[in-house]
C-alpha positions as CSV (number, residue, x, y, z in Angstrom):
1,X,309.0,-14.8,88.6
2,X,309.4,-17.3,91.4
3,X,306.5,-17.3,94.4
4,X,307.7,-19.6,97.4
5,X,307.9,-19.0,101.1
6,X,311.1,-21.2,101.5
7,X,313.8,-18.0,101.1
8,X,316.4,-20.8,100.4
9,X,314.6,-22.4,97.5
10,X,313.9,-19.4,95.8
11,X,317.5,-17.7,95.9
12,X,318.5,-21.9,94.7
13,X,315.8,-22.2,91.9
14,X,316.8,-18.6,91.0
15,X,320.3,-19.4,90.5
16,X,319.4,-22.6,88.9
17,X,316.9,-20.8,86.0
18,X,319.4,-18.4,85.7
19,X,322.1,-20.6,84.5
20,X,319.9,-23.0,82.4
21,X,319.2,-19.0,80.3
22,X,315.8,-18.1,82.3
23,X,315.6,-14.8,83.6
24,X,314.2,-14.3,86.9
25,X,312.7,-11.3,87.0
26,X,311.8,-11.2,90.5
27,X,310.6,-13.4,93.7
28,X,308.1,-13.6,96.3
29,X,307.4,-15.2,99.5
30,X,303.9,-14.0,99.6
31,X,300.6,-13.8,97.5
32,X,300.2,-10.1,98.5
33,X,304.0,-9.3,97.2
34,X,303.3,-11.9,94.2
35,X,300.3,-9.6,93.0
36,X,302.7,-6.6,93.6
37,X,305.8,-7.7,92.0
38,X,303.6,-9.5,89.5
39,X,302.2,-5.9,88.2
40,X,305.7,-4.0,88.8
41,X,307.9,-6.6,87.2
42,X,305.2,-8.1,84.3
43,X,306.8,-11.7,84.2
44,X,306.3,-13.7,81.2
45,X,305.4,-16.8,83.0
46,X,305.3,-17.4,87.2
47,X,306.2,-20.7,89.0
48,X,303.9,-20.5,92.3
49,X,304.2,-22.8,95.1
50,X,300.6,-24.7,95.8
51,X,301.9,-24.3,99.3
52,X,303.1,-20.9,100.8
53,X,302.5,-21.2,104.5
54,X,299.7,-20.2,105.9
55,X,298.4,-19.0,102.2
56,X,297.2,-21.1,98.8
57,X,299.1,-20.8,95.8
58,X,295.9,-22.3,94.0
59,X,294.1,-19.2,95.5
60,X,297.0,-16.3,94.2
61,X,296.6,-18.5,90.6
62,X,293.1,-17.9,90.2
63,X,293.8,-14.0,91.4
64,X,296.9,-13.9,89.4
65,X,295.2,-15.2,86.1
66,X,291.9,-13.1,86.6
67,X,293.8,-9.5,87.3
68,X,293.0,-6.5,85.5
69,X,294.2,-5.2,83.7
70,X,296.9,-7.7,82.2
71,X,296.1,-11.2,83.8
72,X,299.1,-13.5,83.8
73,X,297.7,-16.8,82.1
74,X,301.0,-18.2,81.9
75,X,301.3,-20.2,85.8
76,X,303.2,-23.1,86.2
77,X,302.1,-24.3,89.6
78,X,304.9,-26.3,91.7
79,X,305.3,-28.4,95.0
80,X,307.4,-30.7,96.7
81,X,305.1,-32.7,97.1
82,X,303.9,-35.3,93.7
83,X,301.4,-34.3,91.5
84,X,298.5,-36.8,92.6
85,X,298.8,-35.3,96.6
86,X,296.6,-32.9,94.8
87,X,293.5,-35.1,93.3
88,X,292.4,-32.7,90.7
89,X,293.1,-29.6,92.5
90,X,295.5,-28.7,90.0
91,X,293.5,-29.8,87.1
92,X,290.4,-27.4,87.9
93,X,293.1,-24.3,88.3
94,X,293.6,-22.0,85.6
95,X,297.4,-23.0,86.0
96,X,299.4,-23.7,82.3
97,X,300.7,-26.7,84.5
98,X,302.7,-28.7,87.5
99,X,306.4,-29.4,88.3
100,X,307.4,-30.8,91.1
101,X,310.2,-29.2,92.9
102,X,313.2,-31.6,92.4
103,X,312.0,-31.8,89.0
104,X,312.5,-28.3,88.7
105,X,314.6,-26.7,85.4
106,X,314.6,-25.1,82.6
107,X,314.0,-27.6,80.3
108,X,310.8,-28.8,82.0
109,X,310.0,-25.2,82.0
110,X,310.0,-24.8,78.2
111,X,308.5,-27.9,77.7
112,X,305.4,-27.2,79.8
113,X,305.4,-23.8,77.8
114,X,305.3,-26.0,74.6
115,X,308.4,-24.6,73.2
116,X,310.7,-27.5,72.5
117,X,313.3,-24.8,70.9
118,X,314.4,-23.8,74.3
119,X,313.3,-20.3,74.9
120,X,310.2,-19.3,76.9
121,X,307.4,-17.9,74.8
């Protein structure tokens, strides 16, 4: 599952996941659809913008990650921005990890998901 408030980047990182043989089970452009989709849909693993307007994707980690009564642990927080614009923002989340947006794929997916076979876990 994909959370960003750029429409464009999701339907492109959709369609780029989906070619590189990772289902996208669903999107949102907000943390109150996130947490809805997120409990509809049951995603194996959710990329989150830190970013998503007027709302922080840091914030819908820690929500997403403590929710009852299946928390996802499996967040991959991403930005267009570098990882140091963050300080150690991102290191005090309960995120799995970062990836910048241009860096965006399915292999850094995997690999942040400690699966060098190619398949999320």
């Amino acid at each position: 599952m994909i959370v960003d408030d750029n429409v464009r980047f999701l339907r492109a990182a959709g369609a780029l996941l989906e070619h590189e043989g990772i289902t996208v089970v669903a999107v949102a452009t907000n943390s109150a659809e996130a947490l809805r989709r997120a409990g509809e849909f049951r995603p194996d693993v959710l990329l989150v913008d830190i970013e998503l307007g007027q709302e922080s994707g840091l914030d819908l980690t820690r929500r997403l990650t403590a929710a009852a009564p299946a928390p996802w642990s499996r967040v991959i927080l991403m930005s267009a921005h570098s990882e140091d614009d963050f300080g150690g923002l991102i290191d005090a989340s309960p995120a799995l990890g970062f990836l910048a947006k241009p860096r965006l794929s399915g292999v850094a997916i995997r690999r942040l998901l400690g699966d060098g076979h190619g398949e999320p876990g």
